[in-house]
N, C-alpha and C positions, 0 to 999 in steps of 0.2 A: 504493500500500500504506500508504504515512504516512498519508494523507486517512482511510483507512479505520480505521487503527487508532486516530486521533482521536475518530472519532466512535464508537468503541465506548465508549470510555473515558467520554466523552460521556455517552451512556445511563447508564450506572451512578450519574448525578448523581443525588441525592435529598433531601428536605427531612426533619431527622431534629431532633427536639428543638425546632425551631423552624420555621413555616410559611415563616417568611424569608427565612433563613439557607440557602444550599445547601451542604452536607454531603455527601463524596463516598462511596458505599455499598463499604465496606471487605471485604464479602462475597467480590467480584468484582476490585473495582481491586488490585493486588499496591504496595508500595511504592516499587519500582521504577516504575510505572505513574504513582503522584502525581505522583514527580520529572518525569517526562516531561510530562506534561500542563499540569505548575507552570511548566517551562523555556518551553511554548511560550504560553503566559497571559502569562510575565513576570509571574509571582507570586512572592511570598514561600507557605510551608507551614504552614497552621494548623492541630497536632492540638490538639483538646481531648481531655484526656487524665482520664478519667473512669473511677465504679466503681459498680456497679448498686444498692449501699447506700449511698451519697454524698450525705448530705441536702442539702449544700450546693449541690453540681453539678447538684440540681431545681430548687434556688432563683436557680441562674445561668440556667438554662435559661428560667424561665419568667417572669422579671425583667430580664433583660441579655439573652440573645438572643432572645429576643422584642421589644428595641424595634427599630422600622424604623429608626433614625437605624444603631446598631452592624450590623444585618443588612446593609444598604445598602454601609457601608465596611467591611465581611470581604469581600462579593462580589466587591467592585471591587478589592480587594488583597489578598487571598487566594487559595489553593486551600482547601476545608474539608475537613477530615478531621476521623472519630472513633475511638477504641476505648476499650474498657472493655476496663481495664487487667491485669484479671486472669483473660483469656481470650485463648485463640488467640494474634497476634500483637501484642496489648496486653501480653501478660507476655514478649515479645521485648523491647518500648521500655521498659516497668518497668527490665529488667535492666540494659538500655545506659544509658539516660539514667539514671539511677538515682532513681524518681518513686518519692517517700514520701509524699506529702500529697496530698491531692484537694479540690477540683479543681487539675488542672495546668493548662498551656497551653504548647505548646512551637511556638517559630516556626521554621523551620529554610529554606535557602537552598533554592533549583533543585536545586541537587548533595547535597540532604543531609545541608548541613551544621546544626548546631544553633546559631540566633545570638541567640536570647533564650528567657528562660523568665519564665513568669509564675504564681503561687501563688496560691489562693485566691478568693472570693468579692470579686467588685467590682459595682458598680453603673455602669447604662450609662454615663453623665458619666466617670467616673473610670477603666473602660474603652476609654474612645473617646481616651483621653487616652494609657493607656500604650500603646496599640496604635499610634498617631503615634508615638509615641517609637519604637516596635521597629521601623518602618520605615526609621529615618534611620539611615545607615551607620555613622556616628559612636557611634550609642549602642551597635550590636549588637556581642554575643563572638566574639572572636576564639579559640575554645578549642581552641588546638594538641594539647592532651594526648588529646582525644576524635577518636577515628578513624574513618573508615566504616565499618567493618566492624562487624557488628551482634554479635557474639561475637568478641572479641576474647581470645580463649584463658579465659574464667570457668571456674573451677572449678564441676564439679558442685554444688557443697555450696553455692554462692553462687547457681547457677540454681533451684537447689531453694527456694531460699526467699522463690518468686514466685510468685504464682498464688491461686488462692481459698482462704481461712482453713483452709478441710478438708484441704486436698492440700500446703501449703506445710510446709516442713520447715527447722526451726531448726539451727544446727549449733551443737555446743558449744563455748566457750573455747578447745580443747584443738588441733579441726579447725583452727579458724583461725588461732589463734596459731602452728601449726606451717607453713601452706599461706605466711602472709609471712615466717617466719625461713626459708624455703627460696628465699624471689623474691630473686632477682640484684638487681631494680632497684625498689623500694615506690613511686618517683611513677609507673608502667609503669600502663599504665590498667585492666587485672585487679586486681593487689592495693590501686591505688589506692579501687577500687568496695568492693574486701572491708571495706579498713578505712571505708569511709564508712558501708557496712551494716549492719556490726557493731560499731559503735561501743564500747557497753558493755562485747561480749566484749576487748576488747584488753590487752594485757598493757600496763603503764606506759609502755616505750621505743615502743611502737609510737600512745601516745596522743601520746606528747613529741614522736615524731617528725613529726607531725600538727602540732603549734605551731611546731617548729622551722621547716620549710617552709612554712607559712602562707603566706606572698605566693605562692613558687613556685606551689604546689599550687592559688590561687587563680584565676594566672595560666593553667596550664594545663586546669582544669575548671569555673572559673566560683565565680564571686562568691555563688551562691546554696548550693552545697555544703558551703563554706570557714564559708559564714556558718550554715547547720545543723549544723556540726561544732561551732564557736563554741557556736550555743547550747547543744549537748552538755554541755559543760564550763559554762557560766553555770550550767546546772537543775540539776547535780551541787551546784552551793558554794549555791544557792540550795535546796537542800533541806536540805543540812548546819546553812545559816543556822536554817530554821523549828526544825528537831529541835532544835537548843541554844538557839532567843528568842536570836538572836545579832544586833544589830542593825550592831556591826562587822561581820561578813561578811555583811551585807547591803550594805554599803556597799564591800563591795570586788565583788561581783556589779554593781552599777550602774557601778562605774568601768570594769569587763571588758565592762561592756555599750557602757557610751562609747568604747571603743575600737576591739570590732568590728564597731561599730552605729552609729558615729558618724551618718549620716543621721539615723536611727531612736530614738537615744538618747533624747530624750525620752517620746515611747510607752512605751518598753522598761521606763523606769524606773519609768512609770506602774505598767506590770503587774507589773513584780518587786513594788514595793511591795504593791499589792495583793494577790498571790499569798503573802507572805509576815504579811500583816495575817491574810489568811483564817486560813493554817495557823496563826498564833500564837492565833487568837481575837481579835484586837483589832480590835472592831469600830468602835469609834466611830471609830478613825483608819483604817479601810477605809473606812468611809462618808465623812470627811473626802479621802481621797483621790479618791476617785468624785466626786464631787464638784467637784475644783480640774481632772479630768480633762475633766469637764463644762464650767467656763466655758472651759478652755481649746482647746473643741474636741478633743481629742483623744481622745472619746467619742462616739459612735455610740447609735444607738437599739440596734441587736442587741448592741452591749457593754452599757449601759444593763440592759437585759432579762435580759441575762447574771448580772450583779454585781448589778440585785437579786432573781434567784432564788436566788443563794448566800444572801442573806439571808433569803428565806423557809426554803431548806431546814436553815440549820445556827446562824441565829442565834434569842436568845430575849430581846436588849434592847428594849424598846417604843420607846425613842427613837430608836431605829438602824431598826427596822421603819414605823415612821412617818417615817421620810427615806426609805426604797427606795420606798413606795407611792407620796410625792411627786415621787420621779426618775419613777416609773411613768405618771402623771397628768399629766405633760407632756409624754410620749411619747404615748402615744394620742388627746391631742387632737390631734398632727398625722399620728399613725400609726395608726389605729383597725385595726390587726391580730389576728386569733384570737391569736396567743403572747403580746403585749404586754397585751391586756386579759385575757387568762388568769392572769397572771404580777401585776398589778396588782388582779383579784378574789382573791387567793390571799393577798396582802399584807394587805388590806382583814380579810380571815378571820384571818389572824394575830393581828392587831389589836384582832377584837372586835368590829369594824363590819359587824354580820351583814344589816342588812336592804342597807348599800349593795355588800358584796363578794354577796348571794344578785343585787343588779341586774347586777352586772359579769359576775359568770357565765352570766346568763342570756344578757347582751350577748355572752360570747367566745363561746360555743354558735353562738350566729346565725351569728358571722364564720365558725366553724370550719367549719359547713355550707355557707357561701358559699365557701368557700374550698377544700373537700372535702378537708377535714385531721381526725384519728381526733378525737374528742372526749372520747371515753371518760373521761380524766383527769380532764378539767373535768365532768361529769354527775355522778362519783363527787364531789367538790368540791362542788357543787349541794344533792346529797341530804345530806352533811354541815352544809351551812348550813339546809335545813330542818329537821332533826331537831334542831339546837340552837335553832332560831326555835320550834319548838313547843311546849318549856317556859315560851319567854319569852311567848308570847302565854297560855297557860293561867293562869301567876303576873298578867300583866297583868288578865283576866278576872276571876280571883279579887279584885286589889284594886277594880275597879271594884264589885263585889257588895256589899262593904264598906263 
């Protein structure tokens, strides 16, 4: 009967997202089922934990598990699972694990248990990298506070506000601040989820009491929670900072970041600055920042792209738009991407350099077809730059008549 029920499970395997990658078809296998089939692999649990509007979770898909090196090492130390997270039994593992960002990645034991998490877009190298990490015993969570039980007593009001943007339901201040002044015990792993979820809504002692516990609370739910609660309170004093051009409490946001980012602290500091140059208007020391973030590595092509489309869309200094085109222009000599040369013909049009941003557009077009990404934006971009070329060539004809 074992034999048999193996090989059912078996069948259900399927190549989903990646020709490589084997992905176990969630339709059919029940959760219970992975654990079993993980137990007898001697696998570790790899869901990708994904949402059907997740630009980034295509870009992992068709980038990171599509190379054979990463497909190769999930197979052989893995079980693969997926769900999209806000259907079916994807808004179960939303609610339990408590998945707010996408893409996720959640590795969890034989039994179920959850022993690492991972956030966001990575590229193969630097995946292949932390996935050896979550293998080794030593680095994985040990997260006491998290139980098996997939409902762990959650209030309705806390279930409700999972699932697809249309059908999800917010509860107010009122629900929730009353549902933890009535919990016996706030680190208890229900009310623990409420305050994580509903951050904002929280009354003050129930925010305090989030800092006070801090190690505890870390201990028992994992270093990633503790540290999205953290940034809670940074984005709070870091928006306080923009609204007043307060450059002291800027500088007490970087110290609060040093403290519970210490890894990360230099990044961190990166983007506050940033993010706070944006909102003041201060460009040129935005662009200087981008910049130092630049030699220092600590900058990326899709950050790069990022920081200077803030500058197409919100700045109007020439010397600031002629630095983002330049961070552009050495991006796409080694990344000739639809975004990047899109983002750098758009620069170019800022600028006033109509005949070379009308070449870049023409150039991200190609990519964007090659790549079967919408174009649309860039085509409208296109007919912009000839309809301001047309004057110029008529005035040119004129003076040669002349």
């Amino acid at each position: 009967m074992k034999k048999i029920f193996f090989l059912m499970i078996t069948i259900v395997s399927f190549s989903f997202g990646s020709e490589l990658i084997k992905f176990n078809d969630t339709t059919n296998g029940s959760w219970n089922d992975f654990q079993a089939l993980a137990a007898a692999g001697k696998k570790l649990i790899f869901i990708d934990a994904y949402t059907d509007w997740c630009v980034w979770c295509k870009v992992m898909d068709k980038e990171t598990f599509s190379d054979s090196a990463v497909a190769e090492f999930m197979n052989s130390h893995f079980m693969n699972v997926r769900y999209e997270m806000e259907t079916g039994f994807g808004i179960t593992m939303s609610a339990k694990y408590r998945v707010n960002a996408f893409p996720t990645f959640l590795i969890f034991s034989a039994e179920g248990k959850l022993v690492y998490r991972i956030v966001g877009f990575h590229k193969p190298k630097e995946f292949l990298e932390i996935l050896n990490t979550a293998l080794n015993p030593s680095k994985q969570e040990n997260l006491t506070g998290v139980s098996n039980n997939l409902n762990p007593d959650f209030p309705n009001f806390y279930l409700a506000a999972f699932g697809k943007s249309q059908t999800r339901v917010r509860p107010d201040s009122a629900t929730v601040n009353s549902y933890l002044a009535s919990s016996a015990n706030l680190s208890a792993e229900a009310p623990y989820s409420v305050m994580f979820k509903f951050y904002s809504l929280l009354r003050p002692e129930f925010k305090q009491y989030l800092l006070d516990h801090f190690d505890t609370l870390k201990y028992l739910y994992g270093k990633n929670d503790m540290e999205n609660i953290a940034g809670s309170i940074i984005r709070g004093k870091l928006s306080s900072a923009v609204k007043h051009a307060d450059e002291a409490e800027l500088s007490e946001v970087i110290t609060l970041s040093q403290k519970y980012f210490p890894e990360n602290s230099k990044t961190m500091e990166l983007n506050y600055r940033l993010q706070y140059f944006t909102g003041t208007k201060q460009w040129k020391k935005f662009a200087d920042e981008v910049e130092k973030g630049i030699a220092a590595n600590l900058v990326e092509e899709n950050g790069t792209n990022s920081f200077a489309w803030a500058v197409y869309e919100q700045c109007d200094e020439k010397p600031v738009i002629q630095r983002a085109a330049h961070w552009m222009q050495n991006v796409i000599e080694k990344f000739p991407r639809y975004m990047f040369v899109d983002t750098y013909a758009a620069l170019l049009y800022k600028n006033g350099e109509l005949k070379n941003a009308k070449r870049f557009a023409e150039k991200a077009i190609a990519f964007g077809k090659e790549e079967k990404t919408d174009v649309k934006e860039t085509e409208e971009l296109l007919q912009k730059i000839n309809s301001e070329l047309k004057p110029e060539r008529k005035q040119n004809s004129i003076k040669k008549k002349k």
